[in-house]
Backbone as CSV, one residue per row, in Angstrom:
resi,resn,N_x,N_y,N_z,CA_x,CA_y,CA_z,C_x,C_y,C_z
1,UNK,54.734,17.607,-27.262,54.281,16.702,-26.200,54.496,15.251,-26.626
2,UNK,55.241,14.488,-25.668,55.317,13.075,-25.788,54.919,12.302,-24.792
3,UNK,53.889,10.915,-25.005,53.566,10.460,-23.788,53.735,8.908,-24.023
4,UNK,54.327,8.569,-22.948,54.797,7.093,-22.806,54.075,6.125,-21.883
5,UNK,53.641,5.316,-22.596,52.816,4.029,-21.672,53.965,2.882,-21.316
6,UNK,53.921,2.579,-19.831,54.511,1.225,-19.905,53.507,0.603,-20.278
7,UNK,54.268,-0.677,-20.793,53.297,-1.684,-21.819,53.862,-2.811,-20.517
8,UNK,54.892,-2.963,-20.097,55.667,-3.862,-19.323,56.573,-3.607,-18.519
9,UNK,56.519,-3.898,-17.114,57.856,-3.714,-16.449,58.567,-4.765,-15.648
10,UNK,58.346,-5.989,-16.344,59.111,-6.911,-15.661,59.897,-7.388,-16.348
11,UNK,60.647,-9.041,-15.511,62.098,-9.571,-15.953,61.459,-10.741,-16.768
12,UNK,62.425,-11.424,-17.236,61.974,-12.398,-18.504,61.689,-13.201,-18.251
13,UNK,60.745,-13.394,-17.044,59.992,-14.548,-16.534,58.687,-13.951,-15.980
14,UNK,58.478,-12.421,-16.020,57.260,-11.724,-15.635,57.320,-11.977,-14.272
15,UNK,55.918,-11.174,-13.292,55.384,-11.018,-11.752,54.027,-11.733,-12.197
16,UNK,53.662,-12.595,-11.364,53.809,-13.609,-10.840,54.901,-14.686,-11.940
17,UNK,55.762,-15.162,-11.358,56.737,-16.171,-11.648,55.414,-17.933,-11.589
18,UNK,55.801,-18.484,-12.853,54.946,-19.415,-13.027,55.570,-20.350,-11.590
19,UNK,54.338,-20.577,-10.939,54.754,-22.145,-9.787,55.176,-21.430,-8.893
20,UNK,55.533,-19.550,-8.035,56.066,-19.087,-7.361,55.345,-18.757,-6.494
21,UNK,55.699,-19.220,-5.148,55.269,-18.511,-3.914,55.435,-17.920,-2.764
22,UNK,56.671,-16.787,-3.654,57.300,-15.712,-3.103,55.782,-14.488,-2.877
23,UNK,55.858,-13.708,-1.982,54.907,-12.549,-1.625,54.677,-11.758,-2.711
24,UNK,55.527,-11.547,-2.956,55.401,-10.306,-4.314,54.697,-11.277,-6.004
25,UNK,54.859,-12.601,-5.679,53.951,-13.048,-6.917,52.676,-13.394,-6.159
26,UNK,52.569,-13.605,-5.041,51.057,-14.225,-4.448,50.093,-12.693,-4.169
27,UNK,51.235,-11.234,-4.373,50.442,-10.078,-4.149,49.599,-10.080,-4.851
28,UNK,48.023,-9.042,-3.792,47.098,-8.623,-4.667,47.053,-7.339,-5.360
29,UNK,48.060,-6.647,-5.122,48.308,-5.442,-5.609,48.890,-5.309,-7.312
30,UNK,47.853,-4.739,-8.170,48.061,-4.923,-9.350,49.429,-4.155,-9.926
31,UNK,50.034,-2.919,-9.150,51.564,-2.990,-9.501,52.332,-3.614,-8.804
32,UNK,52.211,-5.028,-8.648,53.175,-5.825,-8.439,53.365,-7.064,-9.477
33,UNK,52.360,-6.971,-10.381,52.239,-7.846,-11.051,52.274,-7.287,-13.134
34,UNK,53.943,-7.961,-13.102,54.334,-7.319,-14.265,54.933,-8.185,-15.469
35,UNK,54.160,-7.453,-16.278,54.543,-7.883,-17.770,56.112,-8.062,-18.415
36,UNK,56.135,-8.345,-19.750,57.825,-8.380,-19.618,57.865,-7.135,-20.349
37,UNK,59.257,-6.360,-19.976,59.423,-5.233,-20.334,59.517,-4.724,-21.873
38,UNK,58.665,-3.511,-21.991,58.119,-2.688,-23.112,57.526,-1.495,-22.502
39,UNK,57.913,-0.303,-23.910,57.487,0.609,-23.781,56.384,1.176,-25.358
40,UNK,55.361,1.968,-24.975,54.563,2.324,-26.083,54.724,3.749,-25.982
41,UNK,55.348,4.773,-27.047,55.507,6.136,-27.067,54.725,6.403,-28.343
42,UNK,54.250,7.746,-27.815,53.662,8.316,-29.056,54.073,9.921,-29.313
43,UNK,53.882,10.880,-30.476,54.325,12.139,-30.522,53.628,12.394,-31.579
44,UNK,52.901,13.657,-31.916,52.403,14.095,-32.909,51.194,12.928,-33.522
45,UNK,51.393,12.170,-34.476,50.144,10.940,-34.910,51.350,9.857,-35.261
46,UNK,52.767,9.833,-34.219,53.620,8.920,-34.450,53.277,7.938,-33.374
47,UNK,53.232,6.492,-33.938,53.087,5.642,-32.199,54.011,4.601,-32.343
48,UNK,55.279,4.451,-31.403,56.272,3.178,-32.132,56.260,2.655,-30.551
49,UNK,56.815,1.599,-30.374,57.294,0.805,-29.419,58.487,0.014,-29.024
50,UNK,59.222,0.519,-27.865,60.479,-0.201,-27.801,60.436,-1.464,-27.065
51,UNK,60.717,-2.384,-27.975,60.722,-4.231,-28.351,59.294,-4.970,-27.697
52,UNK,59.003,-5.849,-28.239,57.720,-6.660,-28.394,58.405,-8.085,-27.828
53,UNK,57.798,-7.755,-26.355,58.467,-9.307,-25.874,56.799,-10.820,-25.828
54,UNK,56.882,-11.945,-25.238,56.050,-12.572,-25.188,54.328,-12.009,-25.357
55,UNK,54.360,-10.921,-24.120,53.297,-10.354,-23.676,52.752,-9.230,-24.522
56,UNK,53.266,-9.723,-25.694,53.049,-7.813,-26.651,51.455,-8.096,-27.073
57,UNK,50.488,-8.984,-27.663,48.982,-9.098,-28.063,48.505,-8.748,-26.516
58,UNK,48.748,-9.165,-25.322,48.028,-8.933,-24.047,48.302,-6.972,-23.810
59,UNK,49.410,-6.699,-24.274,49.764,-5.471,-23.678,49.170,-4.662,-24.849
60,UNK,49.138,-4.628,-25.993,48.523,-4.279,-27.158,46.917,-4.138,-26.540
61,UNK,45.927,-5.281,-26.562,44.872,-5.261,-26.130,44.584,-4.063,-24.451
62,UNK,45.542,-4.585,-23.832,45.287,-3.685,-22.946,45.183,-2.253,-22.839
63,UNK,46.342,-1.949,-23.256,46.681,-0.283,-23.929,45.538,0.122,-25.009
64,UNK,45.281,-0.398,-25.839,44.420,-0.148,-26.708,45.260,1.040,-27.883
65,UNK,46.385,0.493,-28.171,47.398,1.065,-29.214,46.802,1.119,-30.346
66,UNK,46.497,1.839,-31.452,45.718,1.909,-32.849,46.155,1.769,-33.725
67,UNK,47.955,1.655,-33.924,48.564,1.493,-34.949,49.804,1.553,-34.158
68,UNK,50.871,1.018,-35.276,52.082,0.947,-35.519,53.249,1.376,-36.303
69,UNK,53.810,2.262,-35.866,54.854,3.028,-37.041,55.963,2.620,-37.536
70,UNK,56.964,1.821,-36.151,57.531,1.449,-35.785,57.995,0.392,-34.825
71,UNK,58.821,-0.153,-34.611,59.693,-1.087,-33.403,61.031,-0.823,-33.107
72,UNK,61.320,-0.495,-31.911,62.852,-0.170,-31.621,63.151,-1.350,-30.780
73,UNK,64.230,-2.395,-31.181,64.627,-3.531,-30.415,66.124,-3.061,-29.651
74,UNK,66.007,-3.192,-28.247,67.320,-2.926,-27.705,68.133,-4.340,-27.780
75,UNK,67.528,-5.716,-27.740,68.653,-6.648,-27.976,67.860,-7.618,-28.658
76,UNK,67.889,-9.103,-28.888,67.233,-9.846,-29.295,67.089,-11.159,-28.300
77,UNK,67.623,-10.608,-26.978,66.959,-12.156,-25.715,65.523,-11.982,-26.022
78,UNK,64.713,-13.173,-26.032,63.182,-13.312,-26.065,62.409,-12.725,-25.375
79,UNK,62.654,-12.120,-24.437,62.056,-11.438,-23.336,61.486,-9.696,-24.222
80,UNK,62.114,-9.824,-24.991,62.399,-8.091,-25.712,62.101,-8.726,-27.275
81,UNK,61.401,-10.096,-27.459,61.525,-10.001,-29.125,60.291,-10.883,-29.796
82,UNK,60.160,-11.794,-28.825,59.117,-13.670,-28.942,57.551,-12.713,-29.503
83,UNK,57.045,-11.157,-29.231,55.753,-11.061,-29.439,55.811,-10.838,-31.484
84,UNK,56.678,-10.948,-32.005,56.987,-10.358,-33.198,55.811,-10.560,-34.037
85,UNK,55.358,-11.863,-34.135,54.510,-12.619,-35.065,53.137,-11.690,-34.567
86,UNK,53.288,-11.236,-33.493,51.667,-10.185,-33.788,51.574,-9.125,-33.825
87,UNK,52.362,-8.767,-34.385,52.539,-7.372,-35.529,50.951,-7.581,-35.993
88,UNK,50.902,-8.577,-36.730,50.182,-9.071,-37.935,48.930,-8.119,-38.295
89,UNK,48.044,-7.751,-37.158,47.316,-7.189,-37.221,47.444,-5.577,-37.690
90,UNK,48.157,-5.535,-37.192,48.640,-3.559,-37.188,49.108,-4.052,-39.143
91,UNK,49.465,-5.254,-39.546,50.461,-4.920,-40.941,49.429,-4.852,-41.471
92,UNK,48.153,-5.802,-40.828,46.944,-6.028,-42.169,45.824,-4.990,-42.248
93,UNK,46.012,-4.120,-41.364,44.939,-2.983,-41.130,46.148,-1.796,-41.690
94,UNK,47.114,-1.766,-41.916,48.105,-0.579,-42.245,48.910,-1.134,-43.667
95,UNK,48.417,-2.120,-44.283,48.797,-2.157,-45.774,50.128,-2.127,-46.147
96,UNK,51.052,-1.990,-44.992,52.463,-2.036,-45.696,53.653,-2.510,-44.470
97,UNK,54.709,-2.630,-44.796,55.780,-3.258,-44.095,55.950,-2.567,-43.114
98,UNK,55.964,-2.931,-41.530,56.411,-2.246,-40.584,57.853,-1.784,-40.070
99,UNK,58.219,-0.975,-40.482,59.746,-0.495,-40.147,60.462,-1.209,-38.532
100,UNK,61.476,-1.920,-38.483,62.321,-2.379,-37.323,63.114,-2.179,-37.243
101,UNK,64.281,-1.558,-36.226,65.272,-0.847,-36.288,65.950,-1.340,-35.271
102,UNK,67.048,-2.533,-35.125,68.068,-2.839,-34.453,69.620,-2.668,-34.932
103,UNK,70.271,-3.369,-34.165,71.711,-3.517,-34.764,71.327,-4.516,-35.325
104,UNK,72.623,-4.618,-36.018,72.565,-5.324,-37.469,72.549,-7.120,-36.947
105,UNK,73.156,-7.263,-35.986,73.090,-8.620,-35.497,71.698,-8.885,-34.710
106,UNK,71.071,-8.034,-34.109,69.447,-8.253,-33.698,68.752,-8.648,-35.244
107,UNK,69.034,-7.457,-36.081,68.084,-7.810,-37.364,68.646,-9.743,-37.914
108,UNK,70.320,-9.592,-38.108,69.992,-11.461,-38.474,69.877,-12.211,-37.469
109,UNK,69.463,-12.093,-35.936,69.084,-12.912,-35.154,67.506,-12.857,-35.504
110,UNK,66.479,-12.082,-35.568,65.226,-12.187,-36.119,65.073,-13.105,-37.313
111,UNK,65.899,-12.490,-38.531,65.630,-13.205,-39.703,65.588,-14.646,-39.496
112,UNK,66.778,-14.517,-38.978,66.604,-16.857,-38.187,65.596,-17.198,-37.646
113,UNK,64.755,-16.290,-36.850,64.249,-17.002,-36.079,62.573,-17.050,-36.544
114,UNK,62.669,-15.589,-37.184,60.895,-15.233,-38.175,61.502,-15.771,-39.278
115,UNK,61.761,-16.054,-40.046,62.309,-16.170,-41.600,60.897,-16.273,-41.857
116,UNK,59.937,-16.485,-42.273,58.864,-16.241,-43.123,58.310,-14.602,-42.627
117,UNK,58.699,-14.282,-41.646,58.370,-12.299,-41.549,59.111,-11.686,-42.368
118,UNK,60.215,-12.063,-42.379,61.472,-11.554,-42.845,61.470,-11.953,-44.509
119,UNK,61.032,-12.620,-44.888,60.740,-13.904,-46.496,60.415,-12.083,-47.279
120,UNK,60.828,-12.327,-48.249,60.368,-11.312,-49.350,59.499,-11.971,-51.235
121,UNK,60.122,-13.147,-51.016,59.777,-14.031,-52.030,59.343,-15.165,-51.680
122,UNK,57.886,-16.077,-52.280,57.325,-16.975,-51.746,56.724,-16.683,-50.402
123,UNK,56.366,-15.606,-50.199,55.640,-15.467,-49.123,54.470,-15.662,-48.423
124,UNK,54.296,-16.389,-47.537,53.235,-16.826,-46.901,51.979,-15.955,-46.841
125,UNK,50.662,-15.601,-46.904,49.915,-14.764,-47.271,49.826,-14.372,-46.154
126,UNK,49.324,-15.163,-45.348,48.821,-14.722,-43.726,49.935,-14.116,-42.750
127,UNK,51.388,-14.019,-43.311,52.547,-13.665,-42.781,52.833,-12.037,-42.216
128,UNK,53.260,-11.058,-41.608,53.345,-9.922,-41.879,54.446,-9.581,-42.532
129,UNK,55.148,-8.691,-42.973,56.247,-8.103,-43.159,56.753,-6.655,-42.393
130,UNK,57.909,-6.934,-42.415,58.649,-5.707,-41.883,59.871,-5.327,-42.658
131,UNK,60.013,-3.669,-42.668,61.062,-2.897,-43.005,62.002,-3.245,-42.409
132,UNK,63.609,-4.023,-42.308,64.547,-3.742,-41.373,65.485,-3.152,-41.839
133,UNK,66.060,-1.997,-40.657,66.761,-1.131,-40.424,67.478,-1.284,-39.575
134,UNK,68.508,-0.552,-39.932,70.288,-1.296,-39.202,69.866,0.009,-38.142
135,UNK,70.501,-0.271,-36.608,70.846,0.908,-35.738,72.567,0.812,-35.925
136,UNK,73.417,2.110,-36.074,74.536,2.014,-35.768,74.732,3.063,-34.621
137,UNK,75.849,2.663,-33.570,76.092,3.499,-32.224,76.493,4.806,-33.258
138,UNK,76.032,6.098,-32.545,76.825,7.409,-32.872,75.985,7.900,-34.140
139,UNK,74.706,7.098,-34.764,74.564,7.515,-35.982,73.013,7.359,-35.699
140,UNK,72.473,9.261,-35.316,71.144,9.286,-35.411,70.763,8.931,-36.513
141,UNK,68.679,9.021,-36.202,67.874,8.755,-37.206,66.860,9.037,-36.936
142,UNK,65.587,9.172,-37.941,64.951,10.129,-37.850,63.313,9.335,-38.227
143,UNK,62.465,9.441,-36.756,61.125,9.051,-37.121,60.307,10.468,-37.009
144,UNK,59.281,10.386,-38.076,58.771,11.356,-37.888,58.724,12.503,-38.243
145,UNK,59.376,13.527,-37.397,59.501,14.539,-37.478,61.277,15.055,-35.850
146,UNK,60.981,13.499,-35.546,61.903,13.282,-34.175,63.128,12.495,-34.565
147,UNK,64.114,13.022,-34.202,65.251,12.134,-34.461,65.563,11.638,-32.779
148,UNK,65.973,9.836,-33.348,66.153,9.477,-32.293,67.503,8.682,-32.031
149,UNK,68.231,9.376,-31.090,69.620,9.055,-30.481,69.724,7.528,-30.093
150,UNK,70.368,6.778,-30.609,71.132,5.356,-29.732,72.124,5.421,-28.883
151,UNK,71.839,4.639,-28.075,72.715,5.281,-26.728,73.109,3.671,-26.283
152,UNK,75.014,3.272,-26.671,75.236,2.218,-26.797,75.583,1.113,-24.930
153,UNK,75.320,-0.059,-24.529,75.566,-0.156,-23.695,75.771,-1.380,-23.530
154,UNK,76.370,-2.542,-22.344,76.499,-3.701,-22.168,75.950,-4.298,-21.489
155,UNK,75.257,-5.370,-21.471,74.591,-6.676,-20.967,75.137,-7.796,-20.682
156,UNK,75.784,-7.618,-19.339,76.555,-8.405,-19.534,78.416,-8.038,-20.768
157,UNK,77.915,-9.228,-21.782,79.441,-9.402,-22.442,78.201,-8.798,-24.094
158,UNK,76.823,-8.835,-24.050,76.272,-8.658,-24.895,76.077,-7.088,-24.947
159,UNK,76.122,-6.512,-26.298,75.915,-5.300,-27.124,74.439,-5.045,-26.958
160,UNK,73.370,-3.622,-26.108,72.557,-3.318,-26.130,72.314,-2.159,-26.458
161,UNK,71.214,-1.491,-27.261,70.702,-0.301,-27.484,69.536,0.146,-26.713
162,UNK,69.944,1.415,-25.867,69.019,1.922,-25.267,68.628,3.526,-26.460
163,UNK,67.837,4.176,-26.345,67.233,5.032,-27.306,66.578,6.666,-26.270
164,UNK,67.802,7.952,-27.131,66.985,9.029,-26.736,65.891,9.302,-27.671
165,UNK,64.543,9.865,-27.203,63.861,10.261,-28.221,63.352,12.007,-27.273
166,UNK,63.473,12.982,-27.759,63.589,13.882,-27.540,64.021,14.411,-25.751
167,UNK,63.452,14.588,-25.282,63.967,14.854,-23.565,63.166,13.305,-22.939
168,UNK,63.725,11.928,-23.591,63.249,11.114,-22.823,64.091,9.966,-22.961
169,UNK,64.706,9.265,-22.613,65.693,8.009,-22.472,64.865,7.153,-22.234
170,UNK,65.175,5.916,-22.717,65.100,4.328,-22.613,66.172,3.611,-22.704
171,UNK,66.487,3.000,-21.443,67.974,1.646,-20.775,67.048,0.428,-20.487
172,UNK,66.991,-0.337,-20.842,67.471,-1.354,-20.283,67.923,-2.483,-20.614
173,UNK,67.931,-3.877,-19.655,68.951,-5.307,-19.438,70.617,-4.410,-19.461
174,UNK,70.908,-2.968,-18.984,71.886,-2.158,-18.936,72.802,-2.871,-17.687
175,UNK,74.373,-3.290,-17.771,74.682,-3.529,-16.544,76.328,-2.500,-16.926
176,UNK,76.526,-2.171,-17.891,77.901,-1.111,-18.305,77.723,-0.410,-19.442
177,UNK,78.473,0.928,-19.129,78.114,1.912,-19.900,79.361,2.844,-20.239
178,UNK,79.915,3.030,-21.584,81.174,4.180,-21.411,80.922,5.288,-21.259
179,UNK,81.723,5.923,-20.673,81.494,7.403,-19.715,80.788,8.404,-21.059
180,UNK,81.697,8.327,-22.432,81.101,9.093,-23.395,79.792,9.335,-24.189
181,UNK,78.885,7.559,-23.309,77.661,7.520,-23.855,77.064,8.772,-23.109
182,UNK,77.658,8.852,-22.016,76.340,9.991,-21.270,76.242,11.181,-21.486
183,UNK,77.032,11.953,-22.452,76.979,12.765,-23.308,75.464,13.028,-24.006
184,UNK,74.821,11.850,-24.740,73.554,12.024,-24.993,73.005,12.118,-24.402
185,UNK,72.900,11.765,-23.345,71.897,11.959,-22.288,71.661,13.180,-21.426
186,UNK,72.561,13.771,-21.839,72.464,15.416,-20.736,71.290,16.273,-20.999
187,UNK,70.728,16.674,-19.753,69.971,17.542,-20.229,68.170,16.910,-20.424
188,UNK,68.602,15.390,-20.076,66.877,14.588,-20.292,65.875,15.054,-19.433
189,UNK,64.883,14.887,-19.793,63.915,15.529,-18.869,63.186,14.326,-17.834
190,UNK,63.113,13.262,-18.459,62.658,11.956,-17.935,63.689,10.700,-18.417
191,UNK,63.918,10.010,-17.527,65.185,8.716,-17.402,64.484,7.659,-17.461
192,UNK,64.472,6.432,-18.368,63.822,4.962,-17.573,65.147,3.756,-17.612
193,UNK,65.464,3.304,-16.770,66.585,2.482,-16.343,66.275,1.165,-15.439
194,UNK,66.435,0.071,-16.074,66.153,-1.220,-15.084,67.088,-1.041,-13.998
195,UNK,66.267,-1.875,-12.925,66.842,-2.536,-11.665,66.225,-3.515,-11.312
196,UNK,67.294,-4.358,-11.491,66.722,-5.834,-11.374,66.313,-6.009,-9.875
197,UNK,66.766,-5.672,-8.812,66.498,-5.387,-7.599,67.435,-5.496,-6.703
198,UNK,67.973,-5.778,-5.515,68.786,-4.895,-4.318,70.234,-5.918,-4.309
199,UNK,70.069,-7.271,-4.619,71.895,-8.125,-5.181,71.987,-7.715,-6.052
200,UNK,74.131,-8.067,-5.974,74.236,-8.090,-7.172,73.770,-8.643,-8.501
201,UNK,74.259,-8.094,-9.530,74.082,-9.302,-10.659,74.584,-8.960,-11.937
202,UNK,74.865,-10.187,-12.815,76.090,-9.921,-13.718,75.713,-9.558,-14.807
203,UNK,74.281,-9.066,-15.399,73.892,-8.406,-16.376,72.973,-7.522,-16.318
204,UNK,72.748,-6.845,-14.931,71.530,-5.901,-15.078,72.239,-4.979,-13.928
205,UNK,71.655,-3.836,-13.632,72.383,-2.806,-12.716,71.367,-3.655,-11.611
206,UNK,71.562,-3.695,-10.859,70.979,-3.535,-9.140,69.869,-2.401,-8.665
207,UNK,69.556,-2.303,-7.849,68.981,-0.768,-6.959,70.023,0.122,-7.085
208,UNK,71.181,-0.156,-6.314,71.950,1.181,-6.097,72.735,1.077,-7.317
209,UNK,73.055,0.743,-8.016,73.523,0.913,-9.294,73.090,1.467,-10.558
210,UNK,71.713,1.557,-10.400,70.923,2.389,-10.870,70.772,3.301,-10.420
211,UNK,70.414,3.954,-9.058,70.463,5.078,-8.402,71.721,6.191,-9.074
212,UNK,72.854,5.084,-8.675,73.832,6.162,-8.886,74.194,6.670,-10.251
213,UNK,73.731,5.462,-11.446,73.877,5.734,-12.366,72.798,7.356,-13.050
214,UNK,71.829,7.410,-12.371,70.542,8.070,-12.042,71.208,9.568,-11.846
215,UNK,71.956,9.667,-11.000,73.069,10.024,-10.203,73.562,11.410,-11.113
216,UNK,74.738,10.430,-11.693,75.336,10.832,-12.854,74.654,11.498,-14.176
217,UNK,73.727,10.911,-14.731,72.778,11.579,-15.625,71.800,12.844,-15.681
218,UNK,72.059,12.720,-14.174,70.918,14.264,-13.281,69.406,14.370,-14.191
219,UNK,68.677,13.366,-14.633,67.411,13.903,-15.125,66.317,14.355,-14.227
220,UNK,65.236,15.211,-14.584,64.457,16.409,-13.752,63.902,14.344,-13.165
221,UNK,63.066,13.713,-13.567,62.401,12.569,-12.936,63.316,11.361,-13.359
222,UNK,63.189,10.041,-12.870,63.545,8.329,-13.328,62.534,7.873,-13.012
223,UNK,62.345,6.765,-14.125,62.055,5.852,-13.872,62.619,4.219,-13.665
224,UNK,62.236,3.343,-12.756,62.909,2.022,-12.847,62.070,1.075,-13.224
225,UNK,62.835,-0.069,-14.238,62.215,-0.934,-15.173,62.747,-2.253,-14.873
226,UNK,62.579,-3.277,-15.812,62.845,-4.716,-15.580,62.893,-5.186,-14.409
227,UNK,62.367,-5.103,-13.391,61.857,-5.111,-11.764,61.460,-6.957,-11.489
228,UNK,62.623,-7.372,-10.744,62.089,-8.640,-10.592,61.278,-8.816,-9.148
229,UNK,60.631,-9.758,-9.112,60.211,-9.933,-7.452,61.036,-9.768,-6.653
230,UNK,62.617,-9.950,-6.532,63.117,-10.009,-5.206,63.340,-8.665,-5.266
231,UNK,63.173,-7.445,-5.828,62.776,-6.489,-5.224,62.618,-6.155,-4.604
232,UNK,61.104,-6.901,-4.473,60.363,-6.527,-2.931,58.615,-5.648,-3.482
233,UNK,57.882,-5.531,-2.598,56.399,-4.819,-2.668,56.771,-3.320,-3.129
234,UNK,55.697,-3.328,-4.320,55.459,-2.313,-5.224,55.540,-0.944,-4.458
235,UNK,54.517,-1.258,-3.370,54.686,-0.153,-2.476,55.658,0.431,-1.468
236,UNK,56.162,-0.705,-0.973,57.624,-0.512,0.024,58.412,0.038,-0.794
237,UNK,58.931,-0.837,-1.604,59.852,0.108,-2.111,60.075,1.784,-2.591
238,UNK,58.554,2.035,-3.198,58.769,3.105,-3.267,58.888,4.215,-2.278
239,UNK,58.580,3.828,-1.679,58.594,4.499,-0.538,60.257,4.737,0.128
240,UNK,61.318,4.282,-0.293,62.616,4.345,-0.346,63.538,4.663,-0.836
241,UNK,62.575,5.589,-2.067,63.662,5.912,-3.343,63.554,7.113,-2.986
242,UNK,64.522,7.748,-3.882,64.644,9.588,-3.670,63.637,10.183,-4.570
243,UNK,63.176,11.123,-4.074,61.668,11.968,-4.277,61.887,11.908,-6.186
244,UNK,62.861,12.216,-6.825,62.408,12.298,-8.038,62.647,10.476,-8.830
245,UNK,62.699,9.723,-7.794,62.499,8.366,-8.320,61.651,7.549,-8.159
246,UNK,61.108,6.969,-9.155,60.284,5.702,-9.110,60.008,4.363,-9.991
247,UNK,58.798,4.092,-9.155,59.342,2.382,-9.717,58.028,2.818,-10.698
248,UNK,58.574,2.508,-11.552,57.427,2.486,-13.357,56.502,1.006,-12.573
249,UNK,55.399,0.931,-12.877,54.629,-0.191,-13.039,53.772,-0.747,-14.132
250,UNK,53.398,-1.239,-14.778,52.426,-1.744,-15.521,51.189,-0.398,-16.543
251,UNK,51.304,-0.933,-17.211,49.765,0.538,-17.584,50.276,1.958,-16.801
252,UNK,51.506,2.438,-16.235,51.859,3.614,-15.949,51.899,4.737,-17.002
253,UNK,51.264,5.922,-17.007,51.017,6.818,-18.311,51.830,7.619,-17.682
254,UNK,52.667,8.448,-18.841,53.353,9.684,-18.459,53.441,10.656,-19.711
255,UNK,53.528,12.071,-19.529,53.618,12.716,-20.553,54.683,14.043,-20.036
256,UNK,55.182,13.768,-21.258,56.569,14.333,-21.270,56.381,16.074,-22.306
257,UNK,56.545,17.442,-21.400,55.924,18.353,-22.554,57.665,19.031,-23.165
């Protein structure tokens, strides 16, 4: 049994948009109003999380997460990376370096930007530390007792990692994909895939671009992630998708057997 909390399902400016007074940020409906995108999975007494954007201490507190095993970063835009520095707590209640696992250019885009997280000598006391670990495309690895698949994709002109972890996928900022990635993916039991919402756009799939990609992958359920306001209402929309699709929201629990 695996069960996945959204921690976040919005774009890198979050629902309500600061100064916005579009409908969908003035809504009172609490899934309309979203964090920046993250996921919290757990399996057995494993609990890791894929990427720690701004909102990770608010989404932490909220969830009420107890520890930390891990971090899986799919890219290093801030939206997916800025919560890093509050690890801190999980390092100082868990006594040792927290394992992080990107491509190798996410890990030296961090080091630049934490260099005292990253510091191994002269280290700041109050600082945390972390394990980093290279992801390479094509080359599982193994938390746990679970090995977990990278599943390589494009953003745009930028290199992203989305992640199988047993019958469950994680995509997103996904806007291209080679036909051979979907090979890993056969056979998932649950899908989560952004849609930025119903235009085009030059680094994220759309509505129907996700659908179809949805499509192609045939999983038993989807979910849709990185959800900006022009979307549209939490509720309308769903109400438009095909019966085994939906729009992930905020604090959404799912368990995967």
């Amino acid at each position: 049994m695996m069960q996945v909390y959204f921690l976040g399902t919005g774009t890198s400016q979050g629902i309500p948009v600061i100064g916005c007074h579009h409908g969908v940020c003035t809504s009172t409906d609490s899934k309309d109003k979203r964090l920046r995108v993250s996921v919290w999975i757990t399996w057995d007494d494993y609990s890791i999380v894929i990427d720690c954007g701004p909102d990770f201490r608010a989404q932490m507190l909220e969830s009420g997460c107890p520890k930390l095993d891990a971090i899986l970063f799919t890219h290093e835009h801030s939206d997916h990376t800025a919560g890093l520095d509050d690890i801190r707590p999980f390092f100082f209640r868990q006594s040792k370096a927290i394992p992080v696992y990107a491509h190798t250019r996410v890990l030296n885009n961090l080091a630049q930007r934490y260099d005292y997280i990253f510091e191994t000598e002269n280290k700041y006391p109050g600082a945390p530390s972390v394990h980093p670990i290279a992801v390479v495309n094509n080359e599982s690895f193994e938390l746990g007792s679970t090995t977990i698949i990278p599943i390589n994709a494009s953003h745009a002109n930028l290199q992203v990692f989305g992640y199988r972890i047993r019958d469950f996928v994680y995509l997103t900022d996904v806007k291209t994909m080679a036909p051979e990635e979907y090979e890993k993916m056969r056979g998932v039991k649950v899908l989560v895939v952004n849609a930025l919402h119903e235009e085009s756009h030059h680094s994220h799939f759309n509505l129907q671009e996700a659908l179809d990609f949805i499509h192609l992958i045939q999983p038993e359920k989807a979910y849709l992630t990185h959800i900006s306001h022009h979307m549209g209402y939490h509720e309308e929309v769903s109400k438009r998708l095909p019966d085994n699709v939906y729009l992930a929201h905020d604090n959404l629990k799912i368990t995967i057997y």
